[in-house]
N, C-alpha and C positions, 0 to 999 in steps of 0.2 A: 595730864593733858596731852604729855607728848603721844601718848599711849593711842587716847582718843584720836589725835590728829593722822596719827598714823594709820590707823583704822580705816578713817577717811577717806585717807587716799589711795588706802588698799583695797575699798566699796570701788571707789571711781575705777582702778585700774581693772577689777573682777569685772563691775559692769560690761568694760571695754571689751573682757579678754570673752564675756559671755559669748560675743557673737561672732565667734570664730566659726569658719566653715571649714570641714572637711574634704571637704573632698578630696734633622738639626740644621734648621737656614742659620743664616747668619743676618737677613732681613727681615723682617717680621712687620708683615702691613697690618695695624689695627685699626679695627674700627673703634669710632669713640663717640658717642652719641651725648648731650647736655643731661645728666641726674646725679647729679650731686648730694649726697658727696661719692656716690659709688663713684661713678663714671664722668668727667669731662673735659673737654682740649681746652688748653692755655697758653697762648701763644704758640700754636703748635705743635704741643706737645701735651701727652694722655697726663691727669694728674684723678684725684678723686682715692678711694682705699681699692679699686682696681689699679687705674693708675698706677698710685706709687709701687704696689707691692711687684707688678711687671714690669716697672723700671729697675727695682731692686735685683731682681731675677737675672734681668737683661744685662744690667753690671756683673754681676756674677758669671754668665754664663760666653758672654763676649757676642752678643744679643744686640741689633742697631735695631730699634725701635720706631718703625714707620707712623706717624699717626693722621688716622683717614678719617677727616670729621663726615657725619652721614648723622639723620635721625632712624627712628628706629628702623620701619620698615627697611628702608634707604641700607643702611647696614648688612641685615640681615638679607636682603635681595644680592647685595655685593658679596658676604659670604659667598651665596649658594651658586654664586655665576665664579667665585674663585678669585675675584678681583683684590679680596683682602685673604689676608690668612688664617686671623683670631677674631673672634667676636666677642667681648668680657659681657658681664652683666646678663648671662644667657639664664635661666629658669628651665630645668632638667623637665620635660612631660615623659613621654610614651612615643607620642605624634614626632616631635624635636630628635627624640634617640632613632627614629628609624633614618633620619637622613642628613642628621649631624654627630659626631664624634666630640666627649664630651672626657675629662679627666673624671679622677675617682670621689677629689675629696674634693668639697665645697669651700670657695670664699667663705662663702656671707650666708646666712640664714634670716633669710626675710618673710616678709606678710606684705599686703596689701590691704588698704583702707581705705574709704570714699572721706572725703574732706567738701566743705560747701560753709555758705554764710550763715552767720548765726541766727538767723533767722528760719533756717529748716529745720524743723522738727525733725528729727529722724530716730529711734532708738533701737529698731529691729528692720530687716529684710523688709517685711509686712508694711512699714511705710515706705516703702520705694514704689508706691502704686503711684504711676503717674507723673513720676521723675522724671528727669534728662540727665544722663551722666555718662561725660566726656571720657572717653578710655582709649588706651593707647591700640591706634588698629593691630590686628594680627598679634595680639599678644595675649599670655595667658588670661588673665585677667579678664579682654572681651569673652572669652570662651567660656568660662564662669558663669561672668555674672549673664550673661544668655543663656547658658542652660540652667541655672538655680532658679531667675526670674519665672525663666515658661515653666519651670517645674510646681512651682508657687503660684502661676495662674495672675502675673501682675504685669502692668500694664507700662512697660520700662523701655523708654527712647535710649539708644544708645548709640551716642556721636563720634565717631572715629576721629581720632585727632593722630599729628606725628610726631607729637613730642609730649613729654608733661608739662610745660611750660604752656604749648600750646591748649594744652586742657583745662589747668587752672587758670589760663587768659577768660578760655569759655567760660566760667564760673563765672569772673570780674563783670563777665561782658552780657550776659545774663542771656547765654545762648544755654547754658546748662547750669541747674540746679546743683551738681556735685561731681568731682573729680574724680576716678579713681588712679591712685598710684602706690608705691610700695614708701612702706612706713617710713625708711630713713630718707628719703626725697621731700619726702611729704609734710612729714611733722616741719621743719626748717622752711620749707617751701609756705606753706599756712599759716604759719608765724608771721614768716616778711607781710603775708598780703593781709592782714587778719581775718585770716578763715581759721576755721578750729575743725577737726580732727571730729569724724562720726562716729559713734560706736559700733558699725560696721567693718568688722575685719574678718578677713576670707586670705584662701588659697597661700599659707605656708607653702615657703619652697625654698630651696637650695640655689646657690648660687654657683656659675661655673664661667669658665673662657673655651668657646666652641670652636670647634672648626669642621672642615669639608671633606679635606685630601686629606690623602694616606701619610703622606708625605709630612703632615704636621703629628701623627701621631708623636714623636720622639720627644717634641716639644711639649705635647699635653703631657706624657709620663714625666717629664723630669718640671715641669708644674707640680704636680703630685708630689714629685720627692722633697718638695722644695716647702708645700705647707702641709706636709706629717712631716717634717722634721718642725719648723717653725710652731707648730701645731703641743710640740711636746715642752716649748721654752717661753717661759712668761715675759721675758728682756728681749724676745725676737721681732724683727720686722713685721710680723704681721700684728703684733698685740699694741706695739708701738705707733703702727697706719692706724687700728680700728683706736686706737686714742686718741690721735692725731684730730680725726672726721668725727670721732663721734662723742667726744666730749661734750658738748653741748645737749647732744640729744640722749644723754642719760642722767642727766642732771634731776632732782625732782626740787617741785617749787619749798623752798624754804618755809618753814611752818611758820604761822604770825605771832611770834613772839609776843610784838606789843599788846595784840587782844588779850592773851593770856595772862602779863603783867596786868590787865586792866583789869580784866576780872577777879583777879586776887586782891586788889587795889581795892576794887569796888567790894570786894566779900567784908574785906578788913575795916573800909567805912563803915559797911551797912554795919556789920558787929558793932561798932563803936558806936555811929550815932542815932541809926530809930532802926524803930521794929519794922515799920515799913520796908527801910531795903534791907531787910531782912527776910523779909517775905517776896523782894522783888529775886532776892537770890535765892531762894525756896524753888520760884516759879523757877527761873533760869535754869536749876540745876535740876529739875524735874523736866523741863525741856531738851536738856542736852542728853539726859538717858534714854526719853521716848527716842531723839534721835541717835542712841547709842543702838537702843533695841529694834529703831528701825534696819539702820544699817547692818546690825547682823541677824535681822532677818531675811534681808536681799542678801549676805554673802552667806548664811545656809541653804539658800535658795537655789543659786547659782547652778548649772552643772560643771563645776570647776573646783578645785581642791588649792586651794589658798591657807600660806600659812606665814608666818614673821619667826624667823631665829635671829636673837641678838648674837655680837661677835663671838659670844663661844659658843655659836651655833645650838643653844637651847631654845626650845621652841617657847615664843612669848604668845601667839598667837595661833589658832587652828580654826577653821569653821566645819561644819556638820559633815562635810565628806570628807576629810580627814580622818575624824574622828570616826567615824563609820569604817574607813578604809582599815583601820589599825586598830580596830575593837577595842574605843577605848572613850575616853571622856575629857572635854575639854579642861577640867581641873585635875585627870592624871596624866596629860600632854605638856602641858606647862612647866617647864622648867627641865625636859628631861632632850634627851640628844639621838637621833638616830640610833645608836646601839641599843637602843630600849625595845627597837620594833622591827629591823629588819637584820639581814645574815649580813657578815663580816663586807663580802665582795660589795655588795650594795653600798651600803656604809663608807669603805675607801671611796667609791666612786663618786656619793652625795658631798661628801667632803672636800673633794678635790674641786667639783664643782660652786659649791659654797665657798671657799678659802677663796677665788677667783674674785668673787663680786664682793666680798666682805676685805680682803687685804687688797685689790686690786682697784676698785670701785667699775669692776665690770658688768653690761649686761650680758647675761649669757642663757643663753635658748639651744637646746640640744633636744633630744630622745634619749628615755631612759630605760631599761629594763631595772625596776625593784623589787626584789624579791621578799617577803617580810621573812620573820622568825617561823612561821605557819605553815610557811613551804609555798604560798601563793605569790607567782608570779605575773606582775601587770605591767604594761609599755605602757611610758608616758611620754607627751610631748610637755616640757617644762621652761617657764621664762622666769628668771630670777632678775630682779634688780637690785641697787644699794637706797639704801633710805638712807638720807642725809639730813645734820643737824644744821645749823645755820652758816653754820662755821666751815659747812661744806665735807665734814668729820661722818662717814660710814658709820652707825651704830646698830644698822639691825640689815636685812636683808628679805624682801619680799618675794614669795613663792607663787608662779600662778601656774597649775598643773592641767593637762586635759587626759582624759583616760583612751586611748589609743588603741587601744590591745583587740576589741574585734573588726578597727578598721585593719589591722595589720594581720589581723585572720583572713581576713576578706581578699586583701592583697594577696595574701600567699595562695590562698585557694585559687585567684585568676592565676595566680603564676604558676601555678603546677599542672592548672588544667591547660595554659598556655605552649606550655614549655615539655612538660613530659606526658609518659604514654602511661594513661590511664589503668593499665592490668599488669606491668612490669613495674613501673615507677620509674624506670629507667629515658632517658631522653629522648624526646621525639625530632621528629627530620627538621625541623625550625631552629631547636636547642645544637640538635648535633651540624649544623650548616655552620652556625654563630659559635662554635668552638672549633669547627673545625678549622674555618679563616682566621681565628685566632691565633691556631696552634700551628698552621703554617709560617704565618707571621713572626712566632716566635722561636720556631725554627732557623727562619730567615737570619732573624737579629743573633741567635746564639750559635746556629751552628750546631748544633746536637738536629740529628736525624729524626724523624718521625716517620711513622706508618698507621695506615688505615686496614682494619680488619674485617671483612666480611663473612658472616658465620650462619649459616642454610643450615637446618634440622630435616633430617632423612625421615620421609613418607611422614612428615607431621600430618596432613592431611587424614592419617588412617586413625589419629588419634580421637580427634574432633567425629569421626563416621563412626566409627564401634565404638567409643565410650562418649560422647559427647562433648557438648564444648565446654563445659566446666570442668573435665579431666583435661581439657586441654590449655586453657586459661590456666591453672596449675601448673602444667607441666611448665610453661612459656614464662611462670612466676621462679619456678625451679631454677630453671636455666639461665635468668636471668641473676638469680642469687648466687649462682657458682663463676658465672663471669663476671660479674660484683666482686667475688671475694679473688679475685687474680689481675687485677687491675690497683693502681697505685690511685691516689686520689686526684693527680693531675690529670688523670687520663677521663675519658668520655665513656661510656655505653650508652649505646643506643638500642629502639627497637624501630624499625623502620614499616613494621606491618606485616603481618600473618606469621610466620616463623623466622623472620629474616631481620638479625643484628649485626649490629655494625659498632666496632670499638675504637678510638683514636687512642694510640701509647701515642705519648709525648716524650724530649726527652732522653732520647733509645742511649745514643752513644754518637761521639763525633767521627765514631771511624764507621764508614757506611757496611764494610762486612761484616765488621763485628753488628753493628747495628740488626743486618740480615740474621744473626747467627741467632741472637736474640729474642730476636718476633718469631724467628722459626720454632725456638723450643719454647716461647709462650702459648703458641698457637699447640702445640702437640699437650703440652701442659693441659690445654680447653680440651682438648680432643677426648683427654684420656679421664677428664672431671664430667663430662657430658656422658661419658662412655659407665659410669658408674648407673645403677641400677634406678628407678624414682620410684616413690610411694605416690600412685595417681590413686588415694582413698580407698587403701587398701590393695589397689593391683599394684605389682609389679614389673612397669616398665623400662626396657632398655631402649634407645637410641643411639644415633651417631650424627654427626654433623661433616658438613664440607666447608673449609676455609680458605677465601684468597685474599690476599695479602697483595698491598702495592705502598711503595713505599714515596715519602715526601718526595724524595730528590727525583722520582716519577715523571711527576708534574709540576713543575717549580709555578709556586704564586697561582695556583691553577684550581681552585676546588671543583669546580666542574670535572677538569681532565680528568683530577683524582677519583671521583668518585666513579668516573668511567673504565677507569682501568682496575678497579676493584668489580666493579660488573663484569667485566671480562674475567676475572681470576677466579672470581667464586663458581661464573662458568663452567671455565675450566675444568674447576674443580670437581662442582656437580657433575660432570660426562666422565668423570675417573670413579663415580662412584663414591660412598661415606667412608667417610674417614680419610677422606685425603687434604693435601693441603698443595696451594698453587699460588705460585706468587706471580706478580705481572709482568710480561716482557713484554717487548716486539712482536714479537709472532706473535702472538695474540690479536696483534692491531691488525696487522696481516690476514691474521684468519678472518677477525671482522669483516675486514672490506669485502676478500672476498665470496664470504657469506652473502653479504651487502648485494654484489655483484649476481653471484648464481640465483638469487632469490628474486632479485628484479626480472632476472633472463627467464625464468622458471616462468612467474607470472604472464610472461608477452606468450611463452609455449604453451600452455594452456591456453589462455585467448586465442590462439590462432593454432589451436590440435596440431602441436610439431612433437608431442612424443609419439612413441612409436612403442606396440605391446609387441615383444617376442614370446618364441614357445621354446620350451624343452623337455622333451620325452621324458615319460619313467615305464619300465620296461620290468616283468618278471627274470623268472632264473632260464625263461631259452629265450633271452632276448626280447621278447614281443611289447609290442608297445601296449599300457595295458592304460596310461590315462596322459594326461600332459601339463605343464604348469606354463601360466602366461608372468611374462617377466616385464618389466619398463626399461625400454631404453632413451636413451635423449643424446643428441647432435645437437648442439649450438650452433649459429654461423661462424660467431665471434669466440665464445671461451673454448670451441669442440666437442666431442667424446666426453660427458661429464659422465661419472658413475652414478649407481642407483645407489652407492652406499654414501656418498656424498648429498645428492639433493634428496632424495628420501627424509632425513633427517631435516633437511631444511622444510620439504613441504610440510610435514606435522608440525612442527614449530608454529609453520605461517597460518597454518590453519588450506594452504591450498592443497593437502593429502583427501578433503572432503570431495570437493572437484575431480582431482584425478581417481581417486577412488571407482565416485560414479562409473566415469567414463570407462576405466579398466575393465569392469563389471560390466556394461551394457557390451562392450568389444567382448568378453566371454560369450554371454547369452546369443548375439548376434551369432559366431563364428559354431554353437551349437547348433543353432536352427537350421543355420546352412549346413552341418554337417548331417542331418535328418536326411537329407537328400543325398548320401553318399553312402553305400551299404558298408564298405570296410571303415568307416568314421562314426557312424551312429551311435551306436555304444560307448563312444570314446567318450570320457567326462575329460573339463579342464580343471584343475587348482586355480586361484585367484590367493595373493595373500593381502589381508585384512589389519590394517595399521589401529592401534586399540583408539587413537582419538579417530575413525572414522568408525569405527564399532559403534562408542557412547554415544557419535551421534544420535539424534530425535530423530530424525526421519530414515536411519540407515536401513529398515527390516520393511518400512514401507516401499525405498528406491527396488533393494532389491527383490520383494513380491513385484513391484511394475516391472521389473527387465524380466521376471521368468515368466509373468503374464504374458507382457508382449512376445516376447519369444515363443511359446507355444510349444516348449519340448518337454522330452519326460522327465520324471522325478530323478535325481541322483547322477544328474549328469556334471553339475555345479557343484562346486566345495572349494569351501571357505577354511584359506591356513591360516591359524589364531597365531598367538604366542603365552606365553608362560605367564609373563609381565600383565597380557590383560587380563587373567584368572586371580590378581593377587587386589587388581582394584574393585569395588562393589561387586562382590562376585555373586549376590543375591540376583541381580539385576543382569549380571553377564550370562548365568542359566535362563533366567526368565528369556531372555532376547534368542538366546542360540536353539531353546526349546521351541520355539516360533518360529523359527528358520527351520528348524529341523520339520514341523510341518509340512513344509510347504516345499520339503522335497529337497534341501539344501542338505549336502553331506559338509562335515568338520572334521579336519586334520591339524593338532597339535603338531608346531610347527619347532625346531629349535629345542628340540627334549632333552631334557636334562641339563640344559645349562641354567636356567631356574628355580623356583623358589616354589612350583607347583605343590599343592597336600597332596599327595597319592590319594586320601582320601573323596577329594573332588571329583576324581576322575572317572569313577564311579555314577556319579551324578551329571557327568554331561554327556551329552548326545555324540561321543564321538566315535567318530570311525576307524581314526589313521592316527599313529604317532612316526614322529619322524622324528629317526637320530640325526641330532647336528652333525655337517660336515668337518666339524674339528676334532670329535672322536673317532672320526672314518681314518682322517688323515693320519692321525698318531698311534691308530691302534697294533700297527705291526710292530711298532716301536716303544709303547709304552703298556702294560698289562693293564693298568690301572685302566683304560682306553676300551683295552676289550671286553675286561669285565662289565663296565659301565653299558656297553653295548648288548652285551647275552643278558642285563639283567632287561634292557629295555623290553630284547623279544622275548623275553620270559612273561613279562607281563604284559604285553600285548596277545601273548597267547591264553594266558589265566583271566583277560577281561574281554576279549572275544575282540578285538581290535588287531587290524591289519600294520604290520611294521614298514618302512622304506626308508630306507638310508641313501643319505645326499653327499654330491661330493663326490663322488666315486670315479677314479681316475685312472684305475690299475687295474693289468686283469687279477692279479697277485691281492689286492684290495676286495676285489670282486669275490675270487676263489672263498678268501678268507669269512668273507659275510655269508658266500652259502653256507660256509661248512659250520659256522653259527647258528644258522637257522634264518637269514633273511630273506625273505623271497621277493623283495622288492625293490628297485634303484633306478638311481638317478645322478648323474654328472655328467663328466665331459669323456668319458669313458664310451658312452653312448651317442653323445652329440653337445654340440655346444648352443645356446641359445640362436635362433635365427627367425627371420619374420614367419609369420602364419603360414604364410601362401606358401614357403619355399617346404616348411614342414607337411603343409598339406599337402603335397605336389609326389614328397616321397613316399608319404601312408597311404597313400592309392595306388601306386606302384607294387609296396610291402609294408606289413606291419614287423615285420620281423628285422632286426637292425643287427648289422656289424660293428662288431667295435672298432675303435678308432684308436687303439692304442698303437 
């Protein structure tokens, strides 16, 4: 009979558990709101198993304990305004973490359940059609049961109340049909008033003490320290509080003994004196099986895995998903012990958890990962109670399990898809924000140095264009797995988008140069693991990358600053070319501003045409002027004299090189047409040089067909200086364009030769006319061999492709001599003249074409 009884109450409790839903101050102000027994003020003072366990704390830690009576909202409004400092009884969401601060490890593990008078029907969600039920506003619970109701399509009043008190009043008071509050409030609380307890239970959760400011972190971490120590000792304060409170509410009702006596009483009569109750106990006991077979036909029904171990933990009981779970049968379950079914680790851990509620008489509700003998691994959510004899004597131990394992797939899938970068794996800018304030933070508290790495892959772009983007999604997986394997596991990788990562070391070292010395040779370390060859599906590519480095003590308490002075370093970087590494200083911020600066003043000089295009001669071997290149200059009022090698760079950046581009170009065409009317000028063609982002422009080959329409002069008088660097990006589409220029009567001059990455074999294939040797092997070639070979090999092959050579820079007559007797018959420097406006140039070439040097 005990058997049976027992059964009984483990139908009732399965039923129950059916309809679970898924889904350092020295003051310390708390808030403390009336639900007992978790949370509330007595005399002034917080008590309940929050309460006492942060009184506990507070002695121990030398803690004066403010206590702020408030109901809920009232509380939780005073957190967020800062007026208090803790909030206990708080429930962890999503929503709650984005704008409270929350310890690791939970009080309490609670539920929630609707409670109402015995007279409500209620067995499932599906009868809440048409209810009123009182819930505490702003709290998790309202947010539930509103989105499960409309999800179910039911017709569900819900009354906002500010207390649970004041909820279950509405019950009494018959403003609402049913309560909802969390189960250890509740059960005690419907007892007093006699309401009973729905089979409605929803929204598991954890329990925590929140806060606001930064400032209480210290406090929530040594909360933590305080129940994972307590957490490991069965004699500790906390096991002692949850005894204290909740003794009463783990109790189960005493089985009725007396019936049982009676019915033996009555078995033993009928035996003795007639047939009749004899037969009355026939019926009986053919009644109490249908009711045997009833009840476990609802608990193999159930979706819940329910099972009874007496104290030496051998199973007296299993229903049909056990038995299923464990491939086996309710008569080879019986009597046998966990080591029968699952692997050793498992095993310790059910044990540990069982020994709790069977020597302790604890209830205890956790998460479990068990693994069987099979190799299959399933999360459970599990609540164990003690089943008690009358005597109040532990003898068996009741199991109610829910199966977990693909709401916690589900989970993790938002959280990966959340939190990191879909083709690396590695962290995305949300993840890496939320470590990286961390790891400042705990720089702060320990003093050990940190730095932020930013890491740029060289012409990645050209990956994705000639092999596509599945070679390239490869490569960015590669790369990510070699900066995976040089990184510690406190540290972060990130991928912040297109080719561009970002790593936080933690940690470095308390002495900041050694710290510098460090990151330097970890950073060279990537350098030279990136620098190794990749298998892009069969090809063979190499790469390099650029890294800049700025370190914690940077930007103290600053992620912003930080991450800005990593922008500037990888900068840096990136203008020094691959493979370099640049770490952040001052001057950098420096450089910023005045970036910042020329780029605004640039902007207002275009709106209001203040640059100014000069010219300068190139001349054959007697002098003669034989064509001219237009140059940019700029005057500031404010900054002065800025150079073309300074804003140059900034206009292509800002994107306004397209603008002055134009303009440069119609000022040629213009200064042509006027020169039609001048017989020693006609002839004369100018140079223009051609920035590669105003090249790819869309409309660049239509502006300049309209400036050589409008102009109305001959073919070959315009020519366009390329450079090396635009031949190496879509160079399908950079023929195509210059082929169409060349049409239309535009000559091209290869500008800067030989300092590039040109195929000899291109050159071949584009329409061009003119190479020019850079002025830096003009400069050095008296002095360097290496200078003037590079030079005789230039006109060597300008003479085997049928292309005219000129050499810039020329400043010497000695320089001069030296390139005729080379073989160059054409120049340009300051040897001949220095840049100066149009007019002044125009003024001497009608005079004479024929120029003196100026040496």
């Amino acid at each position: 009979m005990r058997r049976l009884w027992g059964q009984l109450v483990l139908g009732l409790a399965a039923l129950v558990w059916l309809q679970a839903a898924y889904s350092q101050p020295t003051t310390l102000r708390v808030g403390g709101y009336e639900n007992p027994p978790k949370i509330l003020v007595e005399q002034g003072q917080l008590s309940g198993i929050f309460g006492d366990l942060m009184l506990e704390m507070a002695s121990r830690e030398g803690w004066r304990i403010e206590a702020v009576p408030c109901n809920w909202n009232h509380c939780l409004e005073l957190l967020q305004r800062g007026e208090i400092d803790l909030m206990p009884d708080v429930a962890l969401s999503t929503k709650r973490g984005e704008t409270l601060r929350f310890h690791e490890t939970p009080f309490l593990h609670s539920w929630s359940q609707l409670y109402s008078k015995r007279n409500l029907k209620v067995t499932t969600l599906l009868d809440l059609d048409n209810v009123r039920i009182a819930v505490l506003e702003n709290s998790i619970q309202e947010n539930y049961l509103a989105d499960i109701t409309k999800n179910f399509g039911l017709n569900v009043t819900l009354i906002p109340v500010n207390s649970f008190d004041e909820g279950f009043q509405a019950v009494l008071d018959n403003r609402a049909e049913a309560v909802a509050a969390n189960h250890l409030y509740g059960d005690i609380k419907a007892r007093d008033l006699d309401l009973e307890p729905t089979p409605v239970m929803f929204q598991p959760a954890r329990l925590f003490v929140a806060a606001t400011r930064e400032e209480m972190q210290p406090v929530l971490s040594k909360i933590d320290d305080y129940l994972q120590t307590w957490q490991q000792n069965p004699q500790s304060p906390l096991y002692q509080t949850l005894k204290k409170w909740r003794a009463n509410t783990t109790d189960v009702e005493p089985f009725p003994w007396s019936l049982v006596l009676g019915l033996v009483s009555a078995l033993m009569l009928v035996v003795g004196v007639s047939l009749f109750l004899r037969r009355r106990v026939q019926q009986r006991t053919l009644e109490l099986a249908h009711s045997e077979l009833k009840l476990n036909t609802i608990l193999d029904s159930v979706e819940a895995y329910i099972f009874i171990k007496d104290r030496d933990l051998r199973y007296q009981y299993a229903n049909k998903k056990v038995c299923d779970y464990l491939g086996t049968t309710p008569q080879q379950i019986i009597g046998k012990t966990d080591m029968s079914f699952f692997d050793a680790k498992t095993c310790e851990h059910l044990r540990e958890n069982d020994l709790r509620v069977i020597k302790q008489g604890l209830r205890v509700s956790n998460e479990e990962d068990n693994a069987t003998q099979s190799g299959d691994v399933r999360h459970f959510l599990s609540v164990k109670i003690p089943l008690k004899d009358t005597e109040g004597q532990v003898y068996a131990l009741c199991g109610i399990s829910t199966d977990i394992t693909e709401h916690i797939h589900i989970k993790e899938s938002l959280t990966q898809l959340e939190y990191y970068d879909n083709i690396t794996g590695l962290a995305n800018r949300k993840l890496l924000l939320q470590n990286l304030e961390h790891a400042m933070t705990s720089a702060t508290r320990t003093g050990y140095e940190g730095a932020l790495v930013a890491i740029d892959l060289t012409h990645f772009t050209v990956i994705n264009d000639t092999f596509g983007h599945a070679a390239g999604d490869q490569l960015l997986q590669e790369v990510a797995q070699r900066i995976r394997a040089h990184i510690d596991e406190t540290d972060t990788a990130a991928r912040l988008g297109s080719d561009d990562f970002v790593v936080i070391l933690e940690d470095i070292s308390q002495d900041t140069d050694q710290a510098v010395m460090d990151v330097r040779n970890w950073a060279r370390e990537i350098l030279d693991a990136l620098a190794q060859p990749f298998d892009l599906g069969g090809i063979k590519h190499t790469t390099s990358a650029s890294i800049g480095i700025t370190m914690f003590s940077d930007s103290q308490d600053n992620v912003a600053g930080l991450l800005k002075n990593a922008d500037l370093a990888i900068s840096e970087a990136k203008a020094q070319g691959g493979g370099s590494i640049r770490f952040f200083n001052p001057a950098m911020q420096e450089a910023i501003i005045r970036r910042m600066l020329v780029e605004s003043a640039l902007r207002k000089a275009v709106q209001h045409q203040e640059l100014e295009v000069y010219l300068q001669p190139q001349v054959n071997t007697q002098n003669e002027v034989v064509a001219g290149e237009l140059l940019l200059r700029w005057t500031d009022p404010d900054l002065g004299s800025i150079s073309p090698a300074e804003f140059i760079p900034i206009a292509e950046a800002s994107g306004l090189i397209i603008p002055i581009g134009t303009w440069v170009i119609e000022q040629a065409c213009r200064t042509l047409r006027d020169w039609q009317h001048i017989d020693a000028l006609k002839n004369i063609p100018l140079a223009v040089n051609i920035s590669p982002r105003q090249f790819r422009h869309g409309g660049f080959v239509a502006q300049v067909e309209h400036c050589l329409h409008e102009a109305g002069m001959p073919r070959g008088l315009l020519e366009l200086e390329i450079t090396e660097g635009m031949l190496i990006d879509n160079i399908e589409v950079t023929v195509k364009r210059m082929c169409k220029l060349g049409d239309l009567g535009v000559r091209f001059s290869l500008d800067d030769f030989g300092t590039g990455y040109a195929s000899l074999a291109y050159l071949k294939k584009l329409p061009l006319q003119q190479l020019k040797i850079d002025q830096s092997f003009v400069r050095d070639m008296l002095a360097d061999a290496n200078d003037e070979i590079i030079i005789k090999t230039i006109i060597g092959l300008g003479e085997n492709l049928n292309f005219s050579v000129i050499a810039e820079g020329v400043e010497t007559e000695k320089q001069l001599a030296h390139l005729k007797a080379l073989g160059c018959k054409k120049f340009q420097g300051y040897l001949f003249g220095q840049p100066a406006p149009i007019a002044e140039w125009q003024q001497r070439f009608t005079q004479n074409l024929k120029l003196v040097s100026e040496s």
